[in-house]
C-alpha positions as CSV (number, residue, x, y, z in Angstrom):
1,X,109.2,1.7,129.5
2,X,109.3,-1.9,129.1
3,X,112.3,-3.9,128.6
4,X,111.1,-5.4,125.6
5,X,111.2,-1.8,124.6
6,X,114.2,-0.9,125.7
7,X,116.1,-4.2,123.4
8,X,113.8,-1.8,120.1
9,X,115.3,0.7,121.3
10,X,119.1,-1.1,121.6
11,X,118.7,-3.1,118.0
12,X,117.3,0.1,116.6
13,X,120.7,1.9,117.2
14,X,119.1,4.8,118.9
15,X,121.4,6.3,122.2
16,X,120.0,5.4,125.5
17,X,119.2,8.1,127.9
18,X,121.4,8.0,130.9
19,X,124.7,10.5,132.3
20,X,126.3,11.8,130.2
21,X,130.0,10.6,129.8
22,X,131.5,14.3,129.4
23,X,134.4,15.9,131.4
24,X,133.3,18.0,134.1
25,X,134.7,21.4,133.8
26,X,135.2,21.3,137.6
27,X,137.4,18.0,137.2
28,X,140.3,18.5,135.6
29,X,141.3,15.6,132.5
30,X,143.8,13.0,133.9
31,X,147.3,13.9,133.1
32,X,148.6,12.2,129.7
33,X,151.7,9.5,130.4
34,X,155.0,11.1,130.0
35,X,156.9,10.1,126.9
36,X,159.6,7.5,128.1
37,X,163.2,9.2,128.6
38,X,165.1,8.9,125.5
39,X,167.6,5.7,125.7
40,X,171.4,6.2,126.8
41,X,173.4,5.0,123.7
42,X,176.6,6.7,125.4
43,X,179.4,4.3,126.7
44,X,178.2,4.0,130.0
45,X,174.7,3.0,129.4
46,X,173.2,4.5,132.3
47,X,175.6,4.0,134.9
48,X,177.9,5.9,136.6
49,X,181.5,4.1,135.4
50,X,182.1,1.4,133.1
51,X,185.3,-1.2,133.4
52,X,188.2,0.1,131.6
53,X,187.7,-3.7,129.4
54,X,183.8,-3.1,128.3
55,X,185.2,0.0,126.6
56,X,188.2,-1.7,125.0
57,X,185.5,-4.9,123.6
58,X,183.2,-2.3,122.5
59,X,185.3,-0.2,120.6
60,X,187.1,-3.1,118.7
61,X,185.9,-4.1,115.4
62,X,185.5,-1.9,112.2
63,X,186.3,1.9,111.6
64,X,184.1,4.0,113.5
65,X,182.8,7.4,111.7
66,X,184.0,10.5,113.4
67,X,180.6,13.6,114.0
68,X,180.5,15.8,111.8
69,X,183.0,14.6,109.0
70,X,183.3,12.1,106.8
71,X,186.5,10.8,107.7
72,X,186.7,7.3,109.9
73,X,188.4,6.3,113.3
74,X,190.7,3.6,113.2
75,X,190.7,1.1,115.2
76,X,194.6,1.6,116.6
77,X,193.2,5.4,117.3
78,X,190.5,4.0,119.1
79,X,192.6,1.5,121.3
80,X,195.4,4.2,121.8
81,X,191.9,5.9,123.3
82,X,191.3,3.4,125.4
83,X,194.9,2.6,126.6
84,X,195.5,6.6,127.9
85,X,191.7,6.4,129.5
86,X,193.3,3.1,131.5
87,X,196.6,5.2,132.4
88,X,194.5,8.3,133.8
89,X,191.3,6.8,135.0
90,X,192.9,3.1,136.2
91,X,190.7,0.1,135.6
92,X,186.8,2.3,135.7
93,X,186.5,5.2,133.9
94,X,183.6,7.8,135.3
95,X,181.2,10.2,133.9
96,X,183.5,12.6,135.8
97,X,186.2,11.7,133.7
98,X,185.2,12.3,130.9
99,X,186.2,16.5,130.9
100,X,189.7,16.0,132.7
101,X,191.1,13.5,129.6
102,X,189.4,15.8,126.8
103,X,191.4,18.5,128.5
104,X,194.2,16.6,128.5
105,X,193.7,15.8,125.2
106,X,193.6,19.2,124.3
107,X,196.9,20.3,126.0
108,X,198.6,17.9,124.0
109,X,197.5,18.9,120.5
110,X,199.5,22.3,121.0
111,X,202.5,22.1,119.8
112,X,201.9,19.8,117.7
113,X,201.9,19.4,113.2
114,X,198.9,20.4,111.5
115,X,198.0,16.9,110.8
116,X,198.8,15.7,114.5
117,X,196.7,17.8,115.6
118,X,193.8,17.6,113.0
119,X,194.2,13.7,114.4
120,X,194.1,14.9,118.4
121,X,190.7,16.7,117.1
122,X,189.4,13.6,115.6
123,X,189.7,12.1,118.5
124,X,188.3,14.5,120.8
125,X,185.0,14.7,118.6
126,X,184.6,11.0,119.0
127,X,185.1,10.5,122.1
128,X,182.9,13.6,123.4
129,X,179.9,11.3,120.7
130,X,180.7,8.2,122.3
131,X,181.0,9.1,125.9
132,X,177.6,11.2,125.2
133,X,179.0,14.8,126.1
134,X,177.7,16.5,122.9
């Protein structure tokens, strides 16, 4: 076959012969790409601690919505948050941390009003959300 043939052949649109470009059922297909890890939207943001004053800058500004209800955080709840998280956990506060204050959290809602404690709940919920313990 010519190569003048071979450009008929080419601007004709037919398939040239040659290998073929299937999978060989005795080689496995490449592995597909892992999707990327989903991205850490807790408070630490990947790391192992976080500075006691990240957590205070982050959580000021406007109410904050509480899982699962439809009732808001203030931002005084939020700082008093903050506040016992520097008193127990001093200037970082760990991943590791996280269970001791909710426990401590817990200890105090007994013995307390209804509504106290509905508000000690509140606040467990949100910082469980935020902290990325769900």
């Amino acid at each position: 076959m010519a190569l003048g043939d071979k450009r008929q052949e080419l601007s004709a649109g037919k398939p040239m012969p040659g290998p073929s470009r299937a999978v060989s059922p005795l080689r496995p297909a490449p592995p597909k790409a892992a999707p990327p890890p989903p991205k850490d939207t807790s408070i630490f943001g990947g790391k192992p601690y976080v500075p006691i004053q990240d957590i205070k800058n982050r959580w000021r500004g406007p109410s904050s919505q509480i899982p699962g209800t439809s009732r808001l955080l203030s931002q005084e709840d939020r700082f008093a948050i903050a506040e016992r998280l520097q008193k127990e956990c001093g200037s970082y506060f760990k991943q590791t941390d996280i269970p001791k204050v909710i426990r401590k959290l817990e200890l105090e809602k007994s013995g307390k009003s209804p509504q106290e404690s509905a508000r000690i709940d509140d606040q467990i919920k949100w910082l469980k959300e935020e902290s990325g313990n769900r």
